[in-house]
C-alpha positions as CSV (number, residue, x, y, z in Angstrom):
1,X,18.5,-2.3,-9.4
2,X,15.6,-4.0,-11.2
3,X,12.3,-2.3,-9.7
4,X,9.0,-3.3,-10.2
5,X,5.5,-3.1,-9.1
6,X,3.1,-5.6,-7.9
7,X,-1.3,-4.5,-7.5
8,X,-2.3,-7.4,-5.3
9,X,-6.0,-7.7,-6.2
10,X,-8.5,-9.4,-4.3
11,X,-12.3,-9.8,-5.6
12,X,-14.2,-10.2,-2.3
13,X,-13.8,-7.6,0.2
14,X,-15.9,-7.2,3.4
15,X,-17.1,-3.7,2.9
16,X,-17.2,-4.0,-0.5
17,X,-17.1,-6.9,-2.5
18,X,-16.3,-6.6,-6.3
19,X,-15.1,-3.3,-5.6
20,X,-12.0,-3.4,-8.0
21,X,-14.5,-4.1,-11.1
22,X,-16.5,-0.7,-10.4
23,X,-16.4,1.7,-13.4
24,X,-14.5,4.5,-12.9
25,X,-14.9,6.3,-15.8
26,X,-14.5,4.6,-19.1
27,X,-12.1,1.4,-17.1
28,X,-12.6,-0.7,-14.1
29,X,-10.9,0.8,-10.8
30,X,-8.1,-2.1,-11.0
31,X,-7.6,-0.9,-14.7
32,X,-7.4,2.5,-14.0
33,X,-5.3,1.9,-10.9
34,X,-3.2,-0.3,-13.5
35,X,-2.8,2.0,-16.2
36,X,-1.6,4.7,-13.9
37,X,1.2,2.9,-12.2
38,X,2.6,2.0,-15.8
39,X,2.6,5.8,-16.9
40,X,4.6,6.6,-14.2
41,X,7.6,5.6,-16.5
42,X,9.1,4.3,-13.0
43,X,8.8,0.6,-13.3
44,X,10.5,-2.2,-15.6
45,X,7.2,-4.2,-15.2
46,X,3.9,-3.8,-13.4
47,X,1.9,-6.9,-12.2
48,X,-1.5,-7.3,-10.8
49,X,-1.3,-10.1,-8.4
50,X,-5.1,-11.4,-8.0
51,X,-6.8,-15.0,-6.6
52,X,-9.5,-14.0,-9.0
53,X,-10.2,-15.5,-12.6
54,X,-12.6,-12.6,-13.3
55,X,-9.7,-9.6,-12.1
56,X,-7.2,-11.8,-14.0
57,X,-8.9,-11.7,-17.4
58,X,-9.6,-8.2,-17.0
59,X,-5.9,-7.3,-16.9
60,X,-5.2,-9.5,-19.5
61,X,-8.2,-8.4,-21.9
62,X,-6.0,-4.8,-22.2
63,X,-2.6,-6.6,-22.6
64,X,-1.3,-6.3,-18.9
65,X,0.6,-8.3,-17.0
66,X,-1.1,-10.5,-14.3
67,X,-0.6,-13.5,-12.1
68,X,-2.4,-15.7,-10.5
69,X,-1.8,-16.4,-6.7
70,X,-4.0,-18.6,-3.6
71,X,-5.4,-17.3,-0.8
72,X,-3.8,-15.2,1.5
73,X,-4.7,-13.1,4.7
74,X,-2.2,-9.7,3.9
75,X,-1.5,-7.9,0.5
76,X,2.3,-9.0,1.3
77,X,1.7,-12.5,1.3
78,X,0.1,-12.5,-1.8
79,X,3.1,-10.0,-3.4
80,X,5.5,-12.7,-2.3
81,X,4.4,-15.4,-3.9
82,X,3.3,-13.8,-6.9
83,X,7.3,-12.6,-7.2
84,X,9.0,-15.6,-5.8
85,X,10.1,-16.2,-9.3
86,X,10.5,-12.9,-11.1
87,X,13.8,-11.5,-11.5
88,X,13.8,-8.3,-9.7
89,X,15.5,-6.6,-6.2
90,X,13.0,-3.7,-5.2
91,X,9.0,-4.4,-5.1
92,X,6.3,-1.5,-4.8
93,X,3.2,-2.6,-4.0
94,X,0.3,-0.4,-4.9
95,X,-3.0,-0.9,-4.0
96,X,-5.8,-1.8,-6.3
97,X,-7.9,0.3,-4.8
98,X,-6.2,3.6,-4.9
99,X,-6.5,4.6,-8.4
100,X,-5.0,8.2,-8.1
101,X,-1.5,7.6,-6.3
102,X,0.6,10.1,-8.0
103,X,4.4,10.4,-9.5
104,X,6.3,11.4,-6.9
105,X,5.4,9.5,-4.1
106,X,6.4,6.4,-5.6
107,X,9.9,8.1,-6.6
108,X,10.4,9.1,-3.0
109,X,9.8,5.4,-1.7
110,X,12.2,4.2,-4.4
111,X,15.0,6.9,-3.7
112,X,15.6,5.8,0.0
113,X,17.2,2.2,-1.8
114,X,20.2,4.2,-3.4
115,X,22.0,5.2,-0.3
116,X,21.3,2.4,1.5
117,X,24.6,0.2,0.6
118,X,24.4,-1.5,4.1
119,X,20.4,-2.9,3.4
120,X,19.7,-2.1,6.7
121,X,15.8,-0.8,5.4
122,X,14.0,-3.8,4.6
123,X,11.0,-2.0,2.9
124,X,9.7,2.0,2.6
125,X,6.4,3.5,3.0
126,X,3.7,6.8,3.0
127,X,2.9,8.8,5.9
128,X,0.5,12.0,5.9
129,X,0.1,14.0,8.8
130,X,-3.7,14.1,10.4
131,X,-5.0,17.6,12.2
132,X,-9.0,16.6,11.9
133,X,-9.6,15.1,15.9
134,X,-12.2,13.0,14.4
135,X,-9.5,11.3,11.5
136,X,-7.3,11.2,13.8
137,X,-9.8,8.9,16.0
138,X,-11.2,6.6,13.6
139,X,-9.8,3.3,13.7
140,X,-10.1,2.7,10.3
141,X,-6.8,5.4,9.7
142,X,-3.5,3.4,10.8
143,X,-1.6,5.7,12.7
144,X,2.2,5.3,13.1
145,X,5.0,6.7,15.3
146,X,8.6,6.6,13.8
147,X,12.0,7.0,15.6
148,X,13.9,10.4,14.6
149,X,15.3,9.0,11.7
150,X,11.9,8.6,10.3
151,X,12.0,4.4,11.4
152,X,8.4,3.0,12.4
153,X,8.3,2.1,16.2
154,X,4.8,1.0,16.1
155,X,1.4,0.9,13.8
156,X,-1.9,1.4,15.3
157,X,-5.4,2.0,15.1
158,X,-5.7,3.4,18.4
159,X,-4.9,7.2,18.3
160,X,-0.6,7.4,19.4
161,X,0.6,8.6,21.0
162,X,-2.2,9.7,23.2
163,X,-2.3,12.9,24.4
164,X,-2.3,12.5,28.2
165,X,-0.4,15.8,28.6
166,X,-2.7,18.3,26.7
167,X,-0.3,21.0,26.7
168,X,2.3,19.4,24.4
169,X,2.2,19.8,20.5
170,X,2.0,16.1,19.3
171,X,1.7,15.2,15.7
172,X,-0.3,12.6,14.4
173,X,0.5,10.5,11.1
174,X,-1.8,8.4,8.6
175,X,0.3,5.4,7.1
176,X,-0.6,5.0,3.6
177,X,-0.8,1.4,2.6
178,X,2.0,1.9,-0.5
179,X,5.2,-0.2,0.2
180,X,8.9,-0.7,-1.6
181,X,10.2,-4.2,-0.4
182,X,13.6,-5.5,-1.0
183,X,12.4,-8.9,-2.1
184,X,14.5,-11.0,-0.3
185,X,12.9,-9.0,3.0
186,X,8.7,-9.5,1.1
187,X,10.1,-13.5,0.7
188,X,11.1,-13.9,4.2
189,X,8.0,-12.1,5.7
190,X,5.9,-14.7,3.9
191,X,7.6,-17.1,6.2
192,X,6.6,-15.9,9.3
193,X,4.1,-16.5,11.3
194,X,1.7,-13.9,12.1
195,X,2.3,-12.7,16.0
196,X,0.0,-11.5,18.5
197,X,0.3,-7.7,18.1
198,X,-0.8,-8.1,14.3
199,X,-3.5,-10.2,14.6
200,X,-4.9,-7.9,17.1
201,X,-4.6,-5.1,15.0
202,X,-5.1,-6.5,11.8
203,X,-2.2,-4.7,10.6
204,X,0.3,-6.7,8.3
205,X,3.5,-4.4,8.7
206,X,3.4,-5.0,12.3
207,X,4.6,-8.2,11.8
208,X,8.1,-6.6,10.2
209,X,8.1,-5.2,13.6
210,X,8.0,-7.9,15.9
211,X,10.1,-10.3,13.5
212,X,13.0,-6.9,14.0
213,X,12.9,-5.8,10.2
214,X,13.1,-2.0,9.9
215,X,10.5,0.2,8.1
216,X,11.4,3.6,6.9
217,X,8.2,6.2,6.7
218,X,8.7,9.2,4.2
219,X,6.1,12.0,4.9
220,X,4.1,13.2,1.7
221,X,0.9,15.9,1.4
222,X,-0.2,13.7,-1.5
223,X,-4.2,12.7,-0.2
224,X,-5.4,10.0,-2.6
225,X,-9.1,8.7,-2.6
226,X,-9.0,5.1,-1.4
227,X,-11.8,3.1,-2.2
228,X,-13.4,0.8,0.4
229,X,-17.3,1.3,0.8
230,X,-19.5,3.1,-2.3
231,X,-19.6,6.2,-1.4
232,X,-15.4,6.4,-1.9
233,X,-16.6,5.2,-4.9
234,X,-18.7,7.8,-6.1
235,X,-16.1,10.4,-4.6
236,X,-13.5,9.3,-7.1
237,X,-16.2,9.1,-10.0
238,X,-16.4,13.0,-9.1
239,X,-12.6,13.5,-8.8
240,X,-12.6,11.9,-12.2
241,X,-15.5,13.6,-14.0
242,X,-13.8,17.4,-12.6
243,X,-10.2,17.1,-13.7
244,X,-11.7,16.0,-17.0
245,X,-13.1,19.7,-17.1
């Protein structure tokens, strides 16, 4: 199998526009997040996939690899077209803004491919468990509920399952936004239209979901710093400044 990644990369975002060309350290956070997925060793190629001239020459200013896409509304969209004609079978999608993903998460989400001869799993992801009753709350953290073979049933930001009966032990799980697509499944997403349950949620996997594509969630204690307002900024600038210690 030919595996590689794709960063897709947008400039503008609502909570915090130009977020991805923030120093973080010595490098921009879309370098550092670049740099990182290519010393994992795990990829053929790594691609940041960006509808920004500014993001693009950035990449390319260090020698990396980056392409140009339109607009789209999801991170898979723009994946898809920027690897409609690359030669490759398995995509991971990291995001730009999540700088300090780590190793062995990304070798988990690869490993569930080599057993599965049938390609009945159209694309992997992250889950963490959440404990804190205020995390678990905040709409903001996508929740998810898999089958017991570790398949998604359903994405939310609503707290599920919700405890109605208080005496039962129910776990709650954070999906992490980090994906491995077989690219014929990322293609054929890109054709589909978005469905109600998504656009309600604003939640793109959904719509693997309601089009019958199956998800498989791997469970991981890795907690990364993702960057989406300032101060998540100024977090990772300290994570940063201590392991250089």
């Amino acid at each position: 199998m030919k595996i590689i990644a794709v960063i897709p990369a947008r400039y503008e975002a609502s909570r915090f526009p130009g977020k991805l060309m923030q120093v973080l350290g010595e490098k921009t956070v879309i370098a550092t997040t670049y740099q990182n997925v290519v010393e994992t060793g795990l990829f053929q190629e790594v691609f940041v996939a960006t509808d920004s001239e500014i993001i693009l020459e950035e990449i390319h200013k260090f020698g990396g690899n980056a392409v140009m896409t339109g607009a789209h509304e999801t991170g898979s969209d723009r994946i898809a077209e920027a690897v409609s004609n690359i030669d490759c079978d398995i995509v991971v999608n990291v995001q730009g803004d999540e700088p300090f993903l780590k190793k062995e998460p990304l070798k988990q989400l690869i490993s569930v491919f080599n057993n599965d001869f049938e390609e009945k799993i159209s694309l992997a992801s992250l889950k963490i468990k959440l404990t804190d009753k205020e995390e678990i709350a905040n709409p903001n953290n996508v929740k998810v509920i898999t089958d017991a073979e570790g398949f998604a049933l359903y994405f939310s930001r609503s707290v599920i399952p919700y405890p109605r009966e208080t005496s039962s032990a129910a776990e709650y799980f954070k999906h992490i936004g980090v994906y491995a697509f077989r690219k014929k499944a990322l293609l054929n997403f890109a054709k589909l239209a978005m469905r109600p349950l998504e656009i309600a949620e604003k939640i793109e996997c959904i719509r693997y979901l309601e089009y019958g594509m199956n998800i498989k969630l791997i469970e991981t204690d890795f907690i990364g710093v993702g960057i989406d307002v300032p101060e998540d900024l100024e977090k990772a600038r300290k994570i940063l400044k201590d392991s250089a210690l």
